[in-house]
FIKEGU-144979 format. One record per residue: residue in one letter; x, y, z of N, C-alpha, C in turn. Coordinates in steps of 0.2 Angstrom, whole numbers, padded with zeros to 4 digits, always signed. Example, Ala and Ser with C-alpha at 12.3 -4.5 7.8 and 13.67 -1.06 7.14 Angstrom:
2
A+0066-0028+0039+0062-0022+0039+0066-0016+0039 S+0064-0011+0035+0068-0005+0036+0064+0000+0039 
% end
This chain:
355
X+0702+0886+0656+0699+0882+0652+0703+0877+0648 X+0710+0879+0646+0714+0876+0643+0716+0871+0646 X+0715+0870+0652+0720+0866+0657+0717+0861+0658 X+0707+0864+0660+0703+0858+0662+0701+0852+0656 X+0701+0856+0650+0701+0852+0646+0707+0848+0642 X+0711+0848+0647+0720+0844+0640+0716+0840+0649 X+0716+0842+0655+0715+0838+0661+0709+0829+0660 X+0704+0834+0656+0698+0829+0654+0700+0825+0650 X+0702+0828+0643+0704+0824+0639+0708+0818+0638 X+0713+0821+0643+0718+0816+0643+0718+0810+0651 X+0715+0812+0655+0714+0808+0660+0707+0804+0663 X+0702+0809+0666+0696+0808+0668+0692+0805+0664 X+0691+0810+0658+0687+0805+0655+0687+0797+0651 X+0693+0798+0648+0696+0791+0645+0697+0788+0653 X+0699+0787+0658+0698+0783+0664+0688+0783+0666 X+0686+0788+0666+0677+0785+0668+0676+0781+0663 X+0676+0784+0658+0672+0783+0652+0673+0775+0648 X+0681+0774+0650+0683+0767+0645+0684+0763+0651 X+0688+0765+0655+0690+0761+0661+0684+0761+0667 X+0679+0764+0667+0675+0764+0672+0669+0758+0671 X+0669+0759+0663+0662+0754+0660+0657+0755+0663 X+0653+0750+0666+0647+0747+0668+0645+0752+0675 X+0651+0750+0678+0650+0754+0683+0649+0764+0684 X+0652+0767+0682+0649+0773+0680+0644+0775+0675 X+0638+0782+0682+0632+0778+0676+0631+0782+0672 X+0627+0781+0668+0625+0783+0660+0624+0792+0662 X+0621+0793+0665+0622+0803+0666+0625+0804+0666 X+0632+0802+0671+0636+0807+0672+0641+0806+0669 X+0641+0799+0664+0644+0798+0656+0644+0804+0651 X+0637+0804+0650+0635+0808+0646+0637+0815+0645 X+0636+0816+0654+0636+0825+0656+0644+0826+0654 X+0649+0822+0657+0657+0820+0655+0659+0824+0647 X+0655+0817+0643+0656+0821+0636+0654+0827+0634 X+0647+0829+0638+0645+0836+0634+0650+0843+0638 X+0653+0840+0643+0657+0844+0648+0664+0845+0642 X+0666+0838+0641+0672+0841+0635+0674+0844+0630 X+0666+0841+0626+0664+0845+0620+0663+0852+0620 X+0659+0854+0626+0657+0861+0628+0665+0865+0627 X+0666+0863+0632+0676+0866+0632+0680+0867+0625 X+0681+0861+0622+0684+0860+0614+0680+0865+0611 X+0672+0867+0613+0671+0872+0609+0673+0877+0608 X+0672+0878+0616+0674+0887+0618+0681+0887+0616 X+0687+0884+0617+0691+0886+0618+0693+0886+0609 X+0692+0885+0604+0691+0886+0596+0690+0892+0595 X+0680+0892+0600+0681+0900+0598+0683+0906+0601 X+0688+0903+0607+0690+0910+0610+0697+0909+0608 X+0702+0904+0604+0708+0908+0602+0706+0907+0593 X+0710+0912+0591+0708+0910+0584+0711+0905+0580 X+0717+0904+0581+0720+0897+0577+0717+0892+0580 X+0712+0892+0588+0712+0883+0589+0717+0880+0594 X+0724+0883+0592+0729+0878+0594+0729+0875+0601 X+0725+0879+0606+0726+0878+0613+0719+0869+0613 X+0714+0868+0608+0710+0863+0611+0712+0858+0606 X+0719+0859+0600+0720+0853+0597+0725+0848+0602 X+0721+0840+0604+0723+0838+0607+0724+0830+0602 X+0721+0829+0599+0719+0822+0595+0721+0826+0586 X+0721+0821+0585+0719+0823+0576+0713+0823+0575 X+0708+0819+0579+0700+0821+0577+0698+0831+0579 X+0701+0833+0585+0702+0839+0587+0705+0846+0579 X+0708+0842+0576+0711+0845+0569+0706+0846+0567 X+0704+0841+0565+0698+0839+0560+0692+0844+0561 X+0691+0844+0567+0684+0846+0568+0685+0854+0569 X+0691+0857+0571+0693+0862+0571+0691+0866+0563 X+0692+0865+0558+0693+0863+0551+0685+0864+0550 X+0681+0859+0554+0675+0859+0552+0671+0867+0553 X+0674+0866+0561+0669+0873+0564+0672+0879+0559 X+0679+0881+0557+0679+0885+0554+0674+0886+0547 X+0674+0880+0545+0669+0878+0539+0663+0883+0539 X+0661+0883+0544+0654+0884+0546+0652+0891+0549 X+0658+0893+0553+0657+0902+0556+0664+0906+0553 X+0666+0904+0549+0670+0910+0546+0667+0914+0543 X+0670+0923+0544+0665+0928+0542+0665+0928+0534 X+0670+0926+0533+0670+0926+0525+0670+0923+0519 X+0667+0923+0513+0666+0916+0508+0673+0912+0510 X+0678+0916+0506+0684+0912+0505+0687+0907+0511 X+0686+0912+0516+0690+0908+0524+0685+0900+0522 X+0675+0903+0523+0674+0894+0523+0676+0890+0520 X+0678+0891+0510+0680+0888+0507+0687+0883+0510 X+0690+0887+0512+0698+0887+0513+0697+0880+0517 X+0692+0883+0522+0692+0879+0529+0688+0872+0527 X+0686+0872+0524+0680+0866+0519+0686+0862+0514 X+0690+0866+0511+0694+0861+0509+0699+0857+0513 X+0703+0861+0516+0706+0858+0520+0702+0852+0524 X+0697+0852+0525+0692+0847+0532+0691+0839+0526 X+0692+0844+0521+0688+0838+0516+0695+0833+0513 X+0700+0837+0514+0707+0834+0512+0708+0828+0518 X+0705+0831+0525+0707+0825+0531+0703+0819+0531 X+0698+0820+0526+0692+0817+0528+0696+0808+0528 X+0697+0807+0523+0700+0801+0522+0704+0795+0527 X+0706+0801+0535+0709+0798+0541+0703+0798+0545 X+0699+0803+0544+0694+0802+0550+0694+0800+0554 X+0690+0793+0549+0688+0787+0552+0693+0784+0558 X+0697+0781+0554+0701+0779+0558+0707+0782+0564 X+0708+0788+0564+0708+0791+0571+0704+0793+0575 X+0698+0792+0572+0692+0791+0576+0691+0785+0582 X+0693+0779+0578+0695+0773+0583+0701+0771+0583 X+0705+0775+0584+0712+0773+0584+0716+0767+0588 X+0710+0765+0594+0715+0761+0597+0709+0756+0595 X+0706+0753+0592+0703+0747+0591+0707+0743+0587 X+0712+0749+0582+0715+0749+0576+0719+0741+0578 X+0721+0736+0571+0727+0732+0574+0733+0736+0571 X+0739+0731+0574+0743+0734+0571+0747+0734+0564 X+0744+0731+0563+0743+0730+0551+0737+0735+0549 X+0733+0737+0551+0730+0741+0552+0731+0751+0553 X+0734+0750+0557+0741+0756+0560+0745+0759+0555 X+0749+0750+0553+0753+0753+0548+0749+0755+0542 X+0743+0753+0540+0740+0757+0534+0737+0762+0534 X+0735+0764+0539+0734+0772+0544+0739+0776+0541 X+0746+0773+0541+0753+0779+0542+0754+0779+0536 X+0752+0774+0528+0752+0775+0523+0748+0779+0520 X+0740+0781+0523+0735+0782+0519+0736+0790+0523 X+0738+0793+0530+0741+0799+0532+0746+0802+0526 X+0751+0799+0527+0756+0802+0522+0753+0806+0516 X+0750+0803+0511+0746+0803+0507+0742+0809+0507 X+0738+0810+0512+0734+0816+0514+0736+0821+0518 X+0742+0822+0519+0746+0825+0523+0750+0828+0517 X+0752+0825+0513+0756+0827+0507+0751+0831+0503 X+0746+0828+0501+0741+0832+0498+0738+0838+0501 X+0739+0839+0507+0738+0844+0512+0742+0852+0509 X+0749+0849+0513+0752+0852+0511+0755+0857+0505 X+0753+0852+0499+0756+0855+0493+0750+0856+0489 X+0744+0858+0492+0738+0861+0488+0740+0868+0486 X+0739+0870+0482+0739+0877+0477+0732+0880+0475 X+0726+0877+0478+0718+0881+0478+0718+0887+0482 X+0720+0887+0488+0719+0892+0491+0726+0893+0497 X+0726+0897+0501+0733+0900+0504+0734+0894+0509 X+0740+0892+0508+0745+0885+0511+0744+0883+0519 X+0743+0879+0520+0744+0877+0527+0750+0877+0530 X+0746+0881+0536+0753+0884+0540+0757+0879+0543 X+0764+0881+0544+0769+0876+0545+0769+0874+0553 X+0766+0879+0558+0766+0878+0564+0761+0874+0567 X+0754+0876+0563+0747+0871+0564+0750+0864+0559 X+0755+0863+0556+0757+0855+0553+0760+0852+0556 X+0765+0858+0562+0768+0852+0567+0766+0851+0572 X+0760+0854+0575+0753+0851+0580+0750+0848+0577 X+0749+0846+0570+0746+0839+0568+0749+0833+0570 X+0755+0834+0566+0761+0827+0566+0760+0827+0572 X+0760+0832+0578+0763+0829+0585+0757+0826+0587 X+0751+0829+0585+0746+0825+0590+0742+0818+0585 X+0745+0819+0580+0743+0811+0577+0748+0806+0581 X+0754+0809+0582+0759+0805+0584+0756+0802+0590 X+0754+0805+0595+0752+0804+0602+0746+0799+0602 X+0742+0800+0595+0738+0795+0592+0738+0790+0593 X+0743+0787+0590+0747+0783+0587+0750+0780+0594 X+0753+0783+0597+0756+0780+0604+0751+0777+0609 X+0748+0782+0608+0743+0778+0612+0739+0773+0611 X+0738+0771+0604+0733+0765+0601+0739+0760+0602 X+0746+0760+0604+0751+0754+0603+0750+0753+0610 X+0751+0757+0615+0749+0757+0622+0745+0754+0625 X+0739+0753+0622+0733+0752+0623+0734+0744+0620 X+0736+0743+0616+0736+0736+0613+0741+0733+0618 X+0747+0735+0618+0751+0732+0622+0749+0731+0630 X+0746+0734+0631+0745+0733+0640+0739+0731+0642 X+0733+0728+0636+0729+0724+0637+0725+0719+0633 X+0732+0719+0626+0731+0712+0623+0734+0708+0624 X+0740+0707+0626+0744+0703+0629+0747+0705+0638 X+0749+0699+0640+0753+0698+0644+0761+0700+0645 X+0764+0705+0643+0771+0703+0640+0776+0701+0643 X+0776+0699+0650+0779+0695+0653+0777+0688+0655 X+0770+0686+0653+0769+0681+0654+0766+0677+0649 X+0764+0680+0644+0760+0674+0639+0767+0671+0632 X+0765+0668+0631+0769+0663+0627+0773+0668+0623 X+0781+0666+0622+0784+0670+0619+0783+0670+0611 X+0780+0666+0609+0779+0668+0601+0773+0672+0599 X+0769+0672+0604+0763+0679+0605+0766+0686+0605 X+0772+0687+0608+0775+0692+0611+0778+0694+0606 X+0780+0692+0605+0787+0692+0599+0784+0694+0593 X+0778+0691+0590+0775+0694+0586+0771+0700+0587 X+0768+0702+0593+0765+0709+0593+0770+0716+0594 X+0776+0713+0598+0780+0717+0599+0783+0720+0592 X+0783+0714+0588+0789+0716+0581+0783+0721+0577 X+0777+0719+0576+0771+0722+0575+0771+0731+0576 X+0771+0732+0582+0773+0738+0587+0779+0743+0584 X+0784+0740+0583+0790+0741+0581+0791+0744+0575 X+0788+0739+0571+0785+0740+0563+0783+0749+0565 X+0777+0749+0565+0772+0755+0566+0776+0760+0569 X+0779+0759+0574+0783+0767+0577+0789+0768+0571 X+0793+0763+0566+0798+0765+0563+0795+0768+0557 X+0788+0764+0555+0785+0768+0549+0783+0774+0550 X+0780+0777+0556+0777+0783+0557+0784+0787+0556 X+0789+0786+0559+0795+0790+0561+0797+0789+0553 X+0798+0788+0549+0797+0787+0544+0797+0792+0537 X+0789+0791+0540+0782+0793+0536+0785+0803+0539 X+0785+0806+0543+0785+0812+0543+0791+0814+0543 X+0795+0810+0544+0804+0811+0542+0805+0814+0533 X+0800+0808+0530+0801+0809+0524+0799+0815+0521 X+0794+0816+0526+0788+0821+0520+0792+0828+0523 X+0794+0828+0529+0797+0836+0531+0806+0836+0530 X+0807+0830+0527+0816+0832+0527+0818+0832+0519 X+0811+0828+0515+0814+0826+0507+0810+0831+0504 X+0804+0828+0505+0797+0829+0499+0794+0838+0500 X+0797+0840+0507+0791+0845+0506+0798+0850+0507 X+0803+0851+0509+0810+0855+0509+0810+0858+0504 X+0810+0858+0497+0812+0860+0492+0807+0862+0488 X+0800+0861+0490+0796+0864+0488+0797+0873+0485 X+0795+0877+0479+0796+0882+0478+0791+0887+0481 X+0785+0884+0482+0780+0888+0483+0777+0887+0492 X+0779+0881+0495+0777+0879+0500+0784+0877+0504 X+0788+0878+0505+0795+0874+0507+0795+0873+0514 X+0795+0868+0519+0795+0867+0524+0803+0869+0528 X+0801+0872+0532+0808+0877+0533+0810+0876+0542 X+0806+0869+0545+0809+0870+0552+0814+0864+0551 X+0815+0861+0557+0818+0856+0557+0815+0849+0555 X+0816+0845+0552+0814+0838+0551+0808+0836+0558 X+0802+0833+0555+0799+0833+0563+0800+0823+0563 X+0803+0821+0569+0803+0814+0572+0800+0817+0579 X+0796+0813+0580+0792+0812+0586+0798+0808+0592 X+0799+0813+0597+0804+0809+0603+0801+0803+0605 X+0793+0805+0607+0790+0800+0611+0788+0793+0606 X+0785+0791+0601+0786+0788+0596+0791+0783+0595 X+0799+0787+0593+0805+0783+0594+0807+0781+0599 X+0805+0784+0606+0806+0781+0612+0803+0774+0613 X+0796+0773+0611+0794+0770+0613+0796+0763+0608 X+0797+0766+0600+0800+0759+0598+0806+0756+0601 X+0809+0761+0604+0815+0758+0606+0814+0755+0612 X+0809+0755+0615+0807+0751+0620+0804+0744+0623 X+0800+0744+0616+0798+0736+0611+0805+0735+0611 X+0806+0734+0606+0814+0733+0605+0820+0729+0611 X+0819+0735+0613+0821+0733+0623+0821+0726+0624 X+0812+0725+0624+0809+0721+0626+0808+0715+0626 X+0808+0714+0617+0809+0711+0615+0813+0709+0615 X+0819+0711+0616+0827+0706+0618+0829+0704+0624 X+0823+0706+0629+0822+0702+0633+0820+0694+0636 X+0813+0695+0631+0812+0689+0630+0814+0687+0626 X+0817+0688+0620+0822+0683+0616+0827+0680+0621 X+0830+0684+0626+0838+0681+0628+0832+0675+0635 X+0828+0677+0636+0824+0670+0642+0822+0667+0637 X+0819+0666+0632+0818+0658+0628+0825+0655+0627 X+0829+0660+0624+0835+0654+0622+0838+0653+0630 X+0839+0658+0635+0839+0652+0641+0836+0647+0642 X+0829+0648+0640+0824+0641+0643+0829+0637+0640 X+0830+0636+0631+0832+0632+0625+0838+0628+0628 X+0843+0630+0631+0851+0630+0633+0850+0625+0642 X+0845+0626+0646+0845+0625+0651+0840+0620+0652 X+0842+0613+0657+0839+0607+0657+0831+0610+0663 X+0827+0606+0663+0822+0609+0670+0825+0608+0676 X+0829+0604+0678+0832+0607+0684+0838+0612+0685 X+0841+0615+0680+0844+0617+0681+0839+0624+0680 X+0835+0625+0676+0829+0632+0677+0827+0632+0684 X+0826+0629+0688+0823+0628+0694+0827+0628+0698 X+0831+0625+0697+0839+0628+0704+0842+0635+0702 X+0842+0637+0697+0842+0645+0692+0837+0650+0695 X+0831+0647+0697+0827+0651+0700+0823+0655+0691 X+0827+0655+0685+0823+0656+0679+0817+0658+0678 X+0811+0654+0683+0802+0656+0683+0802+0663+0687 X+0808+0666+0688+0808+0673+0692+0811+0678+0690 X+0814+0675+0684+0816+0681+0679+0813+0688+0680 X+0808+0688+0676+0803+0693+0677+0800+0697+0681 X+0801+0694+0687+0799+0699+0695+0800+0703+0695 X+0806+0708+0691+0807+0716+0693+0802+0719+0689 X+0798+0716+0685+0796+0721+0679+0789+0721+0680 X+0785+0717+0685+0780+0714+0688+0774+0723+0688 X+0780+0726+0692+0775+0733+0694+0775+0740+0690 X+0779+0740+0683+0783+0743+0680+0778+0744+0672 X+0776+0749+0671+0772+0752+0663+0777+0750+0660 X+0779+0745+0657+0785+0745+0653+0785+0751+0646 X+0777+0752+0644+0776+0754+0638+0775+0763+0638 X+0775+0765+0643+0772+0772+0647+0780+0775+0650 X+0781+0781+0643+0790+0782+0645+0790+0790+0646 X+0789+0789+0653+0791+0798+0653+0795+0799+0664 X+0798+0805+0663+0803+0808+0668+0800+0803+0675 X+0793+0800+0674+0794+0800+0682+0792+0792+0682 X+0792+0786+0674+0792+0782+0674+0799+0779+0672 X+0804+0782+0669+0810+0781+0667+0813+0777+0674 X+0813+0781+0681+0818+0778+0684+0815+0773+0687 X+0809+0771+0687+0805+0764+0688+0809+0755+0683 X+0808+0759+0677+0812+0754+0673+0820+0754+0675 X+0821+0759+0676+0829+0757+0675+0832+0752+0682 X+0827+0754+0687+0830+0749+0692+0827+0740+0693 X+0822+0742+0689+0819+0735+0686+0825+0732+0681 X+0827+0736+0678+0832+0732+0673+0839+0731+0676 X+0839+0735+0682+0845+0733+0687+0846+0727+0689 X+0840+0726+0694+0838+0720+0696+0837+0714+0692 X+0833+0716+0686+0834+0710+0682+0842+0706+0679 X+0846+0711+0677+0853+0707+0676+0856+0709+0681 X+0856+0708+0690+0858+0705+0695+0857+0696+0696 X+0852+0697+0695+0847+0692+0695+0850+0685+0689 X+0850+0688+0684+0852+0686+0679+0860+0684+0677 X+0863+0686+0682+0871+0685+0681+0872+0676+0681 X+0871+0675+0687+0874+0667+0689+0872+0663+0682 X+0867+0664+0680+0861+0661+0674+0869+0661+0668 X+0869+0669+0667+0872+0669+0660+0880+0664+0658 X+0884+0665+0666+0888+0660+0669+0887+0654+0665 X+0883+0649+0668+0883+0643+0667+0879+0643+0659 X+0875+0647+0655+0873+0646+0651+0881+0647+0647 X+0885+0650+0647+0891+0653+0643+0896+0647+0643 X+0896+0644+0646+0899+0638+0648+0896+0633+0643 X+0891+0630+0646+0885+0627+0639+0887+0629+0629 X+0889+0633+0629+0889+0638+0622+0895+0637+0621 X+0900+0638+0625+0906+0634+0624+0907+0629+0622 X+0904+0625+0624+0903+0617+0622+0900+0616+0614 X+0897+0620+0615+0894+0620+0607+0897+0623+0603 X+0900+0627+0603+0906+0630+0599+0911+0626+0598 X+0913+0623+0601+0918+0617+0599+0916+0613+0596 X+0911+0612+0598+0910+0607+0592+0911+0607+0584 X+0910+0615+0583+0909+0617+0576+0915+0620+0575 X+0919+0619+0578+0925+0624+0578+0931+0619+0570 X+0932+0623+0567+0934+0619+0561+0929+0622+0553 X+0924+0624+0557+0919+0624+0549+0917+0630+0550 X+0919+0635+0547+0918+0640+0548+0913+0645+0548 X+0907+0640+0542+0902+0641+0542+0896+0639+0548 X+0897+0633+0552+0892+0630+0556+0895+0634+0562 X+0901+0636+0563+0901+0642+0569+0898+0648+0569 X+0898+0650+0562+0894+0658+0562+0888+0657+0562 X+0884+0652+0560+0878+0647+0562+0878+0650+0570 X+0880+0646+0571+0877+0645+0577+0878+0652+0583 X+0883+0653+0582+0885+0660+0584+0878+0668+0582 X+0876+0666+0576+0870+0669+0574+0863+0666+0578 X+0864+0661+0580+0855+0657+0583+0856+0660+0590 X+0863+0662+0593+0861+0664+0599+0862+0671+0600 X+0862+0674+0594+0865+0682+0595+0864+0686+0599 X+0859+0687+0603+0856+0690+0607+0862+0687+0615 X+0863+0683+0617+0865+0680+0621+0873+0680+0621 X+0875+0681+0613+0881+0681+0614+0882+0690+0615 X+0877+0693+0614+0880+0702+0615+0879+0702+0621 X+0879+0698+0626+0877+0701+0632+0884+0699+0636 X+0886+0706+0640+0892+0708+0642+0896+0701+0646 X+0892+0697+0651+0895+0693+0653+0894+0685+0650 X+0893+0686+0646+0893+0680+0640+0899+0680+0635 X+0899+0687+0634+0902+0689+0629+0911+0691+0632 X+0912+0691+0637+0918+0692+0640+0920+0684+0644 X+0913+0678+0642+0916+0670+0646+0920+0670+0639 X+0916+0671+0633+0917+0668+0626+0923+0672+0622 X+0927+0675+0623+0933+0679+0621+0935+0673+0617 X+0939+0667+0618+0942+0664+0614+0939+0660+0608 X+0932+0659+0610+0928+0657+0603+0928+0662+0602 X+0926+0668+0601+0925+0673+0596+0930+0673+0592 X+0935+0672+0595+0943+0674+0592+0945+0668+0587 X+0941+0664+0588+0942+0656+0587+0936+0659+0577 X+0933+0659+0579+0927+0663+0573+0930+0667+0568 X+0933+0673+0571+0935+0676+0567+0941+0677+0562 X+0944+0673+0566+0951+0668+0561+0949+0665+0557 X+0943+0660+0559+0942+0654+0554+0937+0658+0548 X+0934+0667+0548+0932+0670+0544+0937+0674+0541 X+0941+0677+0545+0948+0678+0539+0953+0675+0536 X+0950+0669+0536+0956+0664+0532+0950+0663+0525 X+0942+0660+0527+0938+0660+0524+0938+0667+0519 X+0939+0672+0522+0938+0681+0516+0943+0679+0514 X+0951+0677+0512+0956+0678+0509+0956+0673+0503 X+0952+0667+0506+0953+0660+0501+0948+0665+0497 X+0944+0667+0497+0937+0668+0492+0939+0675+0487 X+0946+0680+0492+0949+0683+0485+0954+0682+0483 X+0955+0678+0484+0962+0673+0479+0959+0670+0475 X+0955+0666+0475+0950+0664+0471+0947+0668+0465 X+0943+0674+0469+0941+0679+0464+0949+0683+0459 X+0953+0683+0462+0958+0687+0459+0963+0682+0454 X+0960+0674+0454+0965+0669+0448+0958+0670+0444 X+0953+0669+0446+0950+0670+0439+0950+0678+0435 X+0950+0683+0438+0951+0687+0435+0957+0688+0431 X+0963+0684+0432+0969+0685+0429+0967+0681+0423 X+0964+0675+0422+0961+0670+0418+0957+0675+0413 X+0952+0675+0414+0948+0680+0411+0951+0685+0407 X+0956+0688+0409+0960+0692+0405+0964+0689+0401 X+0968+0684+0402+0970+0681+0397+0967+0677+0391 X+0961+0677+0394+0957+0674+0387+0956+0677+0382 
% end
């Protein structure tokens, strides 16, 4: 039962039901969901904790509810009626998790914290267990991941629509995965550790999948950061005899945002091929950048300038090994600048004393 429903849950039905639309018809929609529901039921009541049908946060929630409702004892409902009533406040919103924007998200992972803190550290009735808190965090986590997934693979293009589009939803994306890692880092490593009466006694919980995935925006994002300052640096024919409008080709057939053991080696040879691809480019673009380094060479400030406007470009391995002697050039001209500035600082301190 456990199987066919993480099966359902996670695959068939979210593929009929969302991905199917129009075309799948309204019965066997229907029959789909009561087929789910039916199983989440069963599987509640036939393990005691639940644990095996918590797959969602709603799944918590509702867990929490049914206890409300058939536990044999006053207290147990009470218990289970408070705790249901303490979640109430996310409900909604992991209810529709993936409609969420991603300003949205981030205030999701503020108003969680919040109710998770208040969960935790209640003293009305006997404490929330430590192991049903780390199947929450995990499966809000997965939540979460998956309403950025979803935004990112079908609100944008992110190989092809304009890069200030990009750039903003990615950083957006970013944002959220650092806050949630964040948000439960704090509550289990600061806030809830020292507690006297509730002390949270495993290890710190960070979601691997979550930080994976920021790290992946991230990635991505400095991908297309280093192709616009290409485009920026590069004449039109020199984009076009650079073959440039093909950058992107390796990543064409690649979930960039979907990171797990049997997508990992899909990307990595996509990023192989892309800085293959990308060599000749970095070449003559480093060449270019030398030229403009010179220019500024003497003012120590318009080099670091400028050396910051392409930063991304200058960390990349064969740009960064044409440019050895401007950087050398940079640094000298900032350790001469750091030494006049305490020599500086160290006459007026002498002055000052002497006043």
């Amino acid at each position: 039962l456990s199987s066919l429903h993480q099966l359902l849950q996670a695959i068939y039905v979210p593929l009929l039901l969302k991905a199917g639309g129009q075309t799948v018809d309204k019965k066997l929609q229907s029959l789909l969901a009561e087929l789910q529901a039916g199983l989440a039921h069963s599987l509640r009541h036939s393990d005691s904790t639940g644990a095996r049908s918590v797959l969602t946060a709603c799944d918590e929630f509702q867990y929490w509810a049914d206890l409300a409702s058939s536990s044999p004892t006053l207290p147990e409902r009470e218990r289970a009626q408070y705790f249901y009533e303490l979640l109430q406040p996310v409900r909604a919103d992991f209810a529709n998790v993936e409609l969420l924007t991603c300003l949205e998200l981030q205030e999701l992972v503020e108003k969680s914290q919040d109710v998770l803190d208040d969960v935790w550290k209640q003293t009305i009735h006997d404490p929330f267990p430590q192991d049903r808190m780390q199947t929450l965090l995990k499966v809000m986590s997965g939540d979460i991941e998956r309403s950025l997934q979803h935004k990112l693979t079908r609100g944008i293009r992110v190989w092809h629509d304009p890069f200030d589009k990009v750039r903003d939803e990615l950083r957006a994306g970013i944002a959220v995965c650092m806050k949630w890692t964040h948000c439960t880092e704090d509550l289990t490593r600061t806030f809830w550790k020292a507690l006297p009466r509730h002390a949270w006694s495993a290890e710190p919980f960070v979601d691997k999948q979550i930080s994976q995935l920021g790290a992946r925006l991230d990635h991505v994002l400095t991908v297309r950061t280093v192709h616009e300052q290409l485009l920026r640096l590069l004449s039109a024919d020199e984009q076009q005899q650079l073959h440039i409008h093909e950058s992107f080709t390796p990543f064409e057939n690649v979930q960039a945002f979907f990171i797990n053991p049997y997508t990992e080696p899909q990307w990595e040879t996509a990023m192989a091929e892309y800085e293959r691809k990308l060599a000749p480019t970095e070449l003559r673009v480093a060449a270019k950048l030398r030229v403009q380094f010179q220019d500024a060479k003497g003012h120590a400030d318009q080099l670091l300038r400028e050396f910051h406007r392409y930063h991304e470009l200058v960390q990349r391995a064969n740009i960064r090994k044409e440019l050895v002697t401007e950087r050398e050039t940079l640094l000298g001209a900032l350790t001469v600048q750091v030494k006049a500035a305490r020599d500086a600082f160290a006459v007026c301190a002498t002055l000052s004393l002497s006043l």
